[in-house]
N, C-alpha and C positions, 0 to 999 in steps of 0.2 A: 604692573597695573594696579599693583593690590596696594602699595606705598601708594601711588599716584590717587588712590580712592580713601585714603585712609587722609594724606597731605588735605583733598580736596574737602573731606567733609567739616577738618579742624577751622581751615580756613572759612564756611560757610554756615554760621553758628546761626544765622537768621535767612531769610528769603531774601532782602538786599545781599547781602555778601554774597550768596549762591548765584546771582546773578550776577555779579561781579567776575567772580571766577570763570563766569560762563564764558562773559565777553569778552574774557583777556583771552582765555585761550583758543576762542574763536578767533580776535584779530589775527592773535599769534602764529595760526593757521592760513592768515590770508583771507577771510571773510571782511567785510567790509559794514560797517555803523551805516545806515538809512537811519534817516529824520524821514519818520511819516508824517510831517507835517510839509514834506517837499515833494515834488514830481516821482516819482521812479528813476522813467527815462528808458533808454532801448533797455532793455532785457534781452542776453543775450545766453545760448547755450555754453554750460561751464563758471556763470557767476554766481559768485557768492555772496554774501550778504545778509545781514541780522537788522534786526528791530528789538526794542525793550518798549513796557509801555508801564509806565508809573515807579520804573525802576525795580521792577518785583517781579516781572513777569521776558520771558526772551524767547525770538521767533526767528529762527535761521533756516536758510533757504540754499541749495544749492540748486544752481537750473537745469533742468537734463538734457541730454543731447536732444531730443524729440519734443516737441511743444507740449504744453499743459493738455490740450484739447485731444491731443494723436496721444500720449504716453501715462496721462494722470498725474499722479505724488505718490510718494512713500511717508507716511506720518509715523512719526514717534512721538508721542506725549507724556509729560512727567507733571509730579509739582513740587516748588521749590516751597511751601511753606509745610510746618509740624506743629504740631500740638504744644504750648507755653502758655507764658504769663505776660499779659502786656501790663506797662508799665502806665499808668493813670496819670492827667496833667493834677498839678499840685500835690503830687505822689509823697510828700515827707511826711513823716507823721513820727514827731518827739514823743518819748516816753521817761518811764521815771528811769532818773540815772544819767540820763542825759542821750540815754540809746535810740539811736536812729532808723525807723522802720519804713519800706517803700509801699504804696498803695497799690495793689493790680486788681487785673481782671483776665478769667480765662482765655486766652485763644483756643479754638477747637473742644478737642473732647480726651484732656491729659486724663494719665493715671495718674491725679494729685499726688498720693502714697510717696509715690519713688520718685519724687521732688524734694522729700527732706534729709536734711543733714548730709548736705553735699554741694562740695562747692561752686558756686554759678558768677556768672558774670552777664553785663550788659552787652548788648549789640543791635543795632536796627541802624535810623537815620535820623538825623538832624538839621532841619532845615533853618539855614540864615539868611540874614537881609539882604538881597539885594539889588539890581539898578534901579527897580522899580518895582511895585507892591504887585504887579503879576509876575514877577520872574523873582522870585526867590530863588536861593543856589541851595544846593542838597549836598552835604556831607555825611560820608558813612562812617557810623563808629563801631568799633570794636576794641572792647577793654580787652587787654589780652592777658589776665591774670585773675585768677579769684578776688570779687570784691562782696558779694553776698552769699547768704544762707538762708534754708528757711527750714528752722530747727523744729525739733518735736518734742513733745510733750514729755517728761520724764514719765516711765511706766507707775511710778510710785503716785503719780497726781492721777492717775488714768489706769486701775489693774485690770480694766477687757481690752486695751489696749489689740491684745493678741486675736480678740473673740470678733474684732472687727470694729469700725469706728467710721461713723457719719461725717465728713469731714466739709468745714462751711469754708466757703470760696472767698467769705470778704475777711473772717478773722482769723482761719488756718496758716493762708495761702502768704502769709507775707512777709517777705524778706527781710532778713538786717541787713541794714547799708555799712552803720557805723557806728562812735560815740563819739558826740560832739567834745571838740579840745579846746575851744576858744569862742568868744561869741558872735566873729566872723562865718561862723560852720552854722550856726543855726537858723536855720529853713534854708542852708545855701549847699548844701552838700552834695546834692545830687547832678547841681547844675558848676557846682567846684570840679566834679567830675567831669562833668560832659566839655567845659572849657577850658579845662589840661587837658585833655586827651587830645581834641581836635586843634589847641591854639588859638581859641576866640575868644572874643571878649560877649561878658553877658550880653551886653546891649544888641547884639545881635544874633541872637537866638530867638526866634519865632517860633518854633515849635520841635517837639520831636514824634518819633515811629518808633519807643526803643521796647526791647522785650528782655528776659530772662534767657539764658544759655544756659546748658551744661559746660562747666569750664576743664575738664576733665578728658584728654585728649582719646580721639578712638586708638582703639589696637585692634590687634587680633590676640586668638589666647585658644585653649584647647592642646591636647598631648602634641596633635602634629599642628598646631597651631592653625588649625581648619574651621575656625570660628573667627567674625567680626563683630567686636561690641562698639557701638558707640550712638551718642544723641542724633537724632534728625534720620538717622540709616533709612527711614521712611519718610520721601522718598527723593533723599538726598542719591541714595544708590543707583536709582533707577535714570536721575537727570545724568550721574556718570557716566553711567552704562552707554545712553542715548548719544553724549557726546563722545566718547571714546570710539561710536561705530560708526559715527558722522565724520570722523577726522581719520579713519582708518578705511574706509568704503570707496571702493574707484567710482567713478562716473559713470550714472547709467540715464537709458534710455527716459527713465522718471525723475521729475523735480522732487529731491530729496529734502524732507523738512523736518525739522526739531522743536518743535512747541514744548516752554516750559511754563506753566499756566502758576500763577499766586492762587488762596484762597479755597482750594480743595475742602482745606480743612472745618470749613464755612460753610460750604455749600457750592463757591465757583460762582455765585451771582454778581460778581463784581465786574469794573473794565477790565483786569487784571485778570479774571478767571475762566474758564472754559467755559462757561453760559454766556460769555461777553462773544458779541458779534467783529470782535480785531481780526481774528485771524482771517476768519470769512473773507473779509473788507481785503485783505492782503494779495490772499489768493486770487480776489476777483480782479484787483491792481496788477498784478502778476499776468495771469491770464488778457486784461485786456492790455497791456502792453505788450505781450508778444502777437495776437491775431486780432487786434480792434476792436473786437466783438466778445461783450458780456456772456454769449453764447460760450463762449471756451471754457468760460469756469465749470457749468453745469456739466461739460463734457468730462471737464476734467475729474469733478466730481463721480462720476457714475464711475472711473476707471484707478478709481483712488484705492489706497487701503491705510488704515490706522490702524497701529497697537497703539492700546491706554496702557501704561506701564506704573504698576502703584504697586506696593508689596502685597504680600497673599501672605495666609497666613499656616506655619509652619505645626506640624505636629509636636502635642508638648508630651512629654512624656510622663508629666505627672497628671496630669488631666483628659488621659484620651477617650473618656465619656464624652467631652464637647463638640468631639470633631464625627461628621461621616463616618457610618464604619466604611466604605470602599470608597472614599476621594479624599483622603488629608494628604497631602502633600508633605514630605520631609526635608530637611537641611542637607544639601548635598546633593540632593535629585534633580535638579535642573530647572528652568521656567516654569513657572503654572500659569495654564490657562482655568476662569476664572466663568462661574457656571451662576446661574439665579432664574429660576423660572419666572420669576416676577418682575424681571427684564433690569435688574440692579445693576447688571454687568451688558457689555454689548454684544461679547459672546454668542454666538449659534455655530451650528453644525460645518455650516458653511466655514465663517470666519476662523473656526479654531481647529478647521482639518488644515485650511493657508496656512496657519501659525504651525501647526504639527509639524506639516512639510519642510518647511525655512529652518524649521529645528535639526528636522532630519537631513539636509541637507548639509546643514552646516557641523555634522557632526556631536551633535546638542541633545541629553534626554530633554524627555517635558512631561509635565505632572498635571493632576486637573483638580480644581477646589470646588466643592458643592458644601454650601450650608449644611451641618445639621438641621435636622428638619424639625426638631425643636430649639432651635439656635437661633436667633436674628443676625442678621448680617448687616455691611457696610455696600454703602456705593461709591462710583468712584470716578474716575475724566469721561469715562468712555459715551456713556447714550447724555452726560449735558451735552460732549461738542455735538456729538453727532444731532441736537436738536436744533444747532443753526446750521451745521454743516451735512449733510441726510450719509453719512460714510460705511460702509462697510466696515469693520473693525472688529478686534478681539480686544478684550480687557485681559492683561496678562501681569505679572510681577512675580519678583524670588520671595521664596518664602521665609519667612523673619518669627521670630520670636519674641513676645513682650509690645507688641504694635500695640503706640500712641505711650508707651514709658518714658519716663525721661533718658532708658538707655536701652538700646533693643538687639537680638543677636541676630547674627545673618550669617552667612556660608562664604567662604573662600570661594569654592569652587563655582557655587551657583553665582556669582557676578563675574566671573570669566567664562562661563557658559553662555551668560545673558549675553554680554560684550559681542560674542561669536553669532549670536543667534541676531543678534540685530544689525550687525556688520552684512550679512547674508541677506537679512530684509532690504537694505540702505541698496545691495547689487542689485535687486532684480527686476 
């Protein structure tokens, strides 16, 4: 399992890719590709079947022996985007020497810091011409070897270097591409790139979606090698976990579903993201295909439950002034459920004794996270969907180290507990 997550997050160096992976191994399972822009059609107990929407975002559905309206759903939510560098249109920018630098701008809310002097490469999507000026075709790239860096400052130009350093996003943040070898290469290198890689020709290239990677493959590491380091772990882990109990889970009385939402790291206010009214839309296409009536959704909803699954954040051992003195959660400890009086998380009493239970059942510890109370926190999928969907739910995730780094540690054990723990939700 722990190869299979390690394989899966190399290959998923962007939120394209990660959906990519998602929906090979779905077909591969025997779920089936819906065009929502087509009918449904009967809906029947035991089908399966996925949607994607803007290529970034994927909604898989198994149907339960019992109707939506009689049985509910079982939700599991993840998200496939992380914290990077997006790559800026007319991104080249020559310097002296003839050296080649890329233009960006932030995605999300990185730790710029541990983005330098380390090797990175491109990946996202590239869209080309064609049959016509509404249907352009989408190809996904990924360079699959070190082609940039974005170096730092010698300590000798900069001695508080150590004491701590302001770091500006437009002149810090920017990568070397290259040095130009011929006067073919200049202002064309990045797009010399992008039409090897893929096999096209400039002229049809319209645009792209591409971002920064870490090109630096995950492991594990640790004496008994009981540690996972690698880019995106957040929450690339968790979209794992979600499908690994989706494709190991027998058939139950509930329509069993996998939302993997884009844009978290934004905010989620996109079509793509969990503030977006899709899944809703699904659900209620689901529901009135099996009983006629828009009534079914509403039923189904009251008898629903979702885990928001997004990492928690692990005890550090060099800083544990930061955390709760009685709720930090450790590496190794099992799920955390995920606590905010301020309603940041969807968590209550309610929803996180269900989650206890499925724990306890499946043989699974579980741990609980509450803010220092001089601490600010994050939020996260769980109270946006539930403000178009009204759902019962826990915000839960493994607790991780280094959350929003360019490389973060996780636990062996705690994503084979999570897997266990959500394989147990997907039965019941």
């Amino acid at each position: 399992m722990i190869k299979r997550l390690l394989k899966f997050l190399d290959a998923s160096p962007v939120n394209f890719l990660a959906v990519k992976q998602l929906t090979d191994a779905l077909e591969k399972a025997g779920f089936r590709r819906v065009d929502p822009c087509e009918p449904l059609g009967d809906v029947k107990s035991g089908d399966r079947f996925y949607v994607t929407k803007n290529d970034s975002s994927v909604y898989a559905f198994r149907i339960g022996c019992r109707s939506l309206a009689d049985a509910g759903f079982r939700m599991i939510c993840a998200h496939c985007d992380s914290p990077t560098f997006r790559i800026k249109p007319n991104a080249e920018m020559a310097c002296e020497g003839g050296l080649v630098k890329l233009n960006t701008e932030v995605y999300g809310g990185p730790i710029m810091s541990t983005w330098f002097d380390r090797p990175l490469t491109l990946a996202g999507r590239v869209i080309v011409r064609g049959d016509d000026a509404l249907s352009p075709r989408t190809r996904l790239l990924h360079v699959k070897r070190p082609l940039l860096q974005i170096s730092n400052l010698a300590i000798h130009f900069n001695r508080e270097v150590n004491d701590g350093v302001k770091l500006s996003k437009q002149k810090d943040m920017l990568p070397i591409l290259g040095i130009i070898t011929g006067e073919l290469e200049k202002g064309n290198m990045l797009m010399n790139v992008i039409c090897d890689e893929l096999d096209v020709k400039r002229g049809d290239v319209l645009d792209f979606d591409l971002y920064l990677a870490d090109a630096t493959p995950a492991c594990t590491f640790g004496v008994h090698d009981e540690f996972i380091s690698s880019g995106r772990l957040d929450d690339l882990s968790m979209c794992h976990a979600g499908l690994e109990a989706l494709l190991a889970a027998p058939a139950s009385d509930a329509t069993q579903v996998l939302a993997i939402f884009d844009n978290e790291e934004t905010g989620s206010q996109t079509k793509q993201g969990a503030g977006s009214p899709f899944l809703a839309s699904m659900l209620q296409r689901i529901a009135l295909a099996q009983s006629g009536t828009v009534e079914a959704f509403h039923q189904a909803v009251e008898r629903a439950f979702m885990v928001s699954a997004d990492n928690a954040h692990a005890w550090h051992p060099n800083y544990p002034e930061k955390y709760d003195p009685t709720n930090h959660p450790v590496l190794g400890g099992g799920p955390v459920i995920k606590f905010n009086a301020a309603q940041k998380y969807a968590s209550d009493a309610v929803s996180a004794s269900i989650f206890a239970e499925v724990c306890r059942e499946a043989g699974v510890p579980c741990q609980r996270f509450v803010n220092h109370s001089d601490v600010a926190g994050g939020s996260t999928l769980g109270n946006i969907l539930a403000s178009s969907i009204p759902l019962r739910g826990v915000d839960m995730g493994n607790a991780i180290l280094a959350m929003h780094s360019c490389r973060k540690t996780g636990s062996v054990a705690d994503h084979k507990y999570c897997v266990k723990a959500f394989t147990q939700f997907y039965s019941k």
